[in-house]
N, C-alpha and C positions, 0 to 999 in steps of 0.2 A: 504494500500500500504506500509505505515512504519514496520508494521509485516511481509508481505511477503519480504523486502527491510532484514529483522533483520536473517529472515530463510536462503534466499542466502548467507548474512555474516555467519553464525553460518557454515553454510557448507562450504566455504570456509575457514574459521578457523579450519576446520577439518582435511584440507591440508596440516596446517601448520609443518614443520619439527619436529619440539621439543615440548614438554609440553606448556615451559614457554612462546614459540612463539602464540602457539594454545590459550594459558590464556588469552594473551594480547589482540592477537584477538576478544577473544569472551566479552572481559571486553572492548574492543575498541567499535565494533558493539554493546553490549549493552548499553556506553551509547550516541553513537550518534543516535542509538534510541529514548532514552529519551529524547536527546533534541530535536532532530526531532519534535516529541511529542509535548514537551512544546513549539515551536515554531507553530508549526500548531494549535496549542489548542488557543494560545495567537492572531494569524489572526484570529481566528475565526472560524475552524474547526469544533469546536462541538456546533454548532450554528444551529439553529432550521432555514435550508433554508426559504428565502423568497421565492422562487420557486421551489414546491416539485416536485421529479423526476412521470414522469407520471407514469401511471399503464404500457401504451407500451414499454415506455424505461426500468423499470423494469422487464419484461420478455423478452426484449432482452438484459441487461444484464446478466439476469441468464443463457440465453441459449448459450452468449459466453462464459460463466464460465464454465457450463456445457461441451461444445464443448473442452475447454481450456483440462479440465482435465481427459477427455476421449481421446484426442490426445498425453499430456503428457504422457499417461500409458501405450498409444500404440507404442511411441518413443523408451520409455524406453524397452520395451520387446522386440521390434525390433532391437536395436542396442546391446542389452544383447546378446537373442541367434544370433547373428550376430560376437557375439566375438569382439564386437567395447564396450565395455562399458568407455570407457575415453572418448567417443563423445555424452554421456548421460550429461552433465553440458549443453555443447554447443546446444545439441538439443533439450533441455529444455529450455533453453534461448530463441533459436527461435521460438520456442510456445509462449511462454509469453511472448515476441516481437511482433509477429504476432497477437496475442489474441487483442493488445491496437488498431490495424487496425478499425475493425468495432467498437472500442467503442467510435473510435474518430467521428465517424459518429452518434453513438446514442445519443452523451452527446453535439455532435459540438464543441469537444474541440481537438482544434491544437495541442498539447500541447500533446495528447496521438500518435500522430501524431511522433512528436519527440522524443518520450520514446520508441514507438516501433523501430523507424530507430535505434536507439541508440543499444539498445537489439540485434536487431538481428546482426545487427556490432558487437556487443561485441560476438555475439554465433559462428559468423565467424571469428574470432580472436580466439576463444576459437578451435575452429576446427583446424585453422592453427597448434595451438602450441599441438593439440593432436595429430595430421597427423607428427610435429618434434617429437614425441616421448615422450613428457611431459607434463602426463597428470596429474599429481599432479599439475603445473606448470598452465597447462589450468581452473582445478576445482578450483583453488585459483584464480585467473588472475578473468574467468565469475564469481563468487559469489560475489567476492569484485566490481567487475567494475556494475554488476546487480546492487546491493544493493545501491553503489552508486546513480547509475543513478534511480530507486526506490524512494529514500530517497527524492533528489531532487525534482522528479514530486510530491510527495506527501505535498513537503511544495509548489510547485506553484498550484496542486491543492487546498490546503487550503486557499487560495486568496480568496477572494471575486471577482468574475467574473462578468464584465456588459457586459449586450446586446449592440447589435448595435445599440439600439438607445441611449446609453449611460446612460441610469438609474441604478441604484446600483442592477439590478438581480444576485442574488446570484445562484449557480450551485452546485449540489451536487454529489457526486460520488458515 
């Protein structure tokens, strides 16, 4: 999630006006990366779950991933030859808004619950200021606010997560 959180940023740095603005950017997003990283790493992140993801919930997260990125291609080609390409940010946001739907259901984690509302808020925010006419304005605004909200889930999913009956189960993503 910290990698795709870093892609959004890099692209919205893309946006940015000037050289030295675009540098800053992407030297900003690279390193609240990092530390993203070293904070998720220091909960516990790369930590050998006490409770491995089953075989079921591994193929049904691959087939939301798969779904995920077979509906992004198809956003994108639609809104392309559609002549709307400034509403490809926001309509990729609400794929990968939509995508954390069902995975809050495979993993029973809330938590993706409120990464996807977030997302697709942020892709309908990003639609608004495309539909004003700025879409530089919008592809900065969704990448940066993605990335953010990204960053975030990525350090509460690195948590240590207990079940309801209160024991240290740990949950992997």
């Amino acid at each position: 999630m910290t990698v795709l959180a870093f892609l959004w940023a890099l692209g919205a740095s893309a946006g940015l006006v000037d050289t030295m603005s675009m540098l800053l950017g992407i030297g900003a997003s690279m390193l609240v990366t990092v530390v993203v990283l070293m904070i998720a790493t220091r909960m516990g992140f790369s930590e050998t779950p006490e409770t491995p993801v089953s075989a079921r919930q591994g193929r049904r997260f691959t087939l939301v991933g798969v779904l995920q990125v077979v509906v992004i291609a198809a956003v994108v080609v639609v809104l392309v030859l559609l002549g709307l390409p400034e509403f490809v940010p926001a309509g990729v946001c609400l794929v990968v808004g939509a995508h954390f739907f069902p995975l809050a259901a495979v993993f029973g984690r809330s938590l993706y619950v409120w990464t996807g509302v977030l997302l697709c808020g942020i892709a309908g925010a990003g639609a608004a200021l495309a539909l004003s006419g700025d879409a530089e304005l919008s592809r900065t605004a969704v990448g940066f606010a993605a990335a953010g909200v990204l960053w975030v889930s990525a350090l509460f999913v690195s948590r240590p997560h207990r079940d309801r009956s209160g024991s240290g189960v740990r949950e992997t993503v």
